[in-house]
C-alpha positions as CSV (number, residue, x, y, z in Angstrom):
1,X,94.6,33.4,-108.8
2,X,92.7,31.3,-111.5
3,X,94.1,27.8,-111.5
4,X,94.3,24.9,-114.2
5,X,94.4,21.3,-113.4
6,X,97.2,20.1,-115.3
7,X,97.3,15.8,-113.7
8,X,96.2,15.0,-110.2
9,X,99.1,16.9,-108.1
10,X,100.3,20.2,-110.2
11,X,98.0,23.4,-111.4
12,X,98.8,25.8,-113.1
13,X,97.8,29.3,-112.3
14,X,97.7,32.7,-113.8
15,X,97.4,36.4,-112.2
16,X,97.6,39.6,-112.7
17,X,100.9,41.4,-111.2
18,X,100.7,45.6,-112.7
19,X,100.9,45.1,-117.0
20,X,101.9,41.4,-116.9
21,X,100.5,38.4,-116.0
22,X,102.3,35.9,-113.6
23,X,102.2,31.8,-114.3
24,X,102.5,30.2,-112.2
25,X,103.3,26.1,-111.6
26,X,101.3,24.2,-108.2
27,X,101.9,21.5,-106.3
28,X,98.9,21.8,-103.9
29,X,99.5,25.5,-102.4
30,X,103.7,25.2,-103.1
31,X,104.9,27.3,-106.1
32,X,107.5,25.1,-108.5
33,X,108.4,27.4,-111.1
34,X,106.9,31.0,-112.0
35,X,107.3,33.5,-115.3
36,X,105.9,36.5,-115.7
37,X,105.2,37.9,-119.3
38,X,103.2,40.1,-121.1
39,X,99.3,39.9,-122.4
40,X,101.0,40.3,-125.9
41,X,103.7,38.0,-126.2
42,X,101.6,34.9,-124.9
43,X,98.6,36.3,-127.6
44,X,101.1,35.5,-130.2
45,X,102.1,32.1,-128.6
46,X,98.6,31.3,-128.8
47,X,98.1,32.4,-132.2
48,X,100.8,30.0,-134.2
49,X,99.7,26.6,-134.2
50,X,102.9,25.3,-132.9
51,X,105.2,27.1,-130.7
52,X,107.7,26.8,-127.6
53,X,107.9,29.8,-125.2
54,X,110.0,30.6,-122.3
55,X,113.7,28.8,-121.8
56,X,112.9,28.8,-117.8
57,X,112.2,26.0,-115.3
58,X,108.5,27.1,-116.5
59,X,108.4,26.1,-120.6
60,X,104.7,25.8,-122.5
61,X,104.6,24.1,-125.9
62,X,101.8,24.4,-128.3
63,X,100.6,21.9,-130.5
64,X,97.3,22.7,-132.5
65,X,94.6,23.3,-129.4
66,X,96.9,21.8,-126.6
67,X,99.5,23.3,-124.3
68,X,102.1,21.1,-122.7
69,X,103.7,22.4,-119.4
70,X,106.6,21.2,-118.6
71,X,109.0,21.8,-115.9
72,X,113.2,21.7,-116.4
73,X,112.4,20.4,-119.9
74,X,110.0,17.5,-118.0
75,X,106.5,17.4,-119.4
76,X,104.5,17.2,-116.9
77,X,100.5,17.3,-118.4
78,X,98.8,19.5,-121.2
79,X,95.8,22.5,-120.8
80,X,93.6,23.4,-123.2
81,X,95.1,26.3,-124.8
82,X,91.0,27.3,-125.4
83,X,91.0,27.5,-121.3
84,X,94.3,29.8,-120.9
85,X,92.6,32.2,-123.7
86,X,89.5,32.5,-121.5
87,X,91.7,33.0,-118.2
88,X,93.6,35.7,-120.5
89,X,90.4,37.1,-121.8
90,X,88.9,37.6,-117.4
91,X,92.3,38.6,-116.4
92,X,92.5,41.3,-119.0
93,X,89.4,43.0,-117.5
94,X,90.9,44.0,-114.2
């Protein structure tokens, strides 16, 4: 799993699971909140300058270059969203 540092407690990772890819939300090695969703639909999230996906526990919002995750509607920090195209871009390749 390729992991994120999101503030000093919570990552957030990415994997692989068959077509998808699985996000997932870290506190140290417990999982909070995962989504699964496809290459595709977070391509286009990352393509519109700003955007809100998922309606989860998990939710990303996009704002220009950044990414806020947030947690039941709690932001909790903000990623790159340069870094989650590059973890896309190595994940794709498997």
């Amino acid at each position: 799993m390729l992991t994120l540092k999101i503030n000093n407690e919570l990552d957030f990772g990415m994997e692989r699971e068959a077509k998808k890819l699985r996000l997932v939300l870290l506190n140290k090695n417990t999982e909070l909140a995962c989504r699964k969703e496809t290459f595709g639909n977070l391509q286009k999230f990352l393509a519109a300058e700003e955007a809100h996906a998922f309606k989860g526990r998990l939710q990303l919002y996009k704002h220009n270059n950044s990414i806020s995750v947030a947690l039941k509607g709690e932001k909790l920090g903000t990623i790159a969203a340069s870094k989650l195209e590059n973890y896309m871009a190595e994940l794709k390749k498997y």
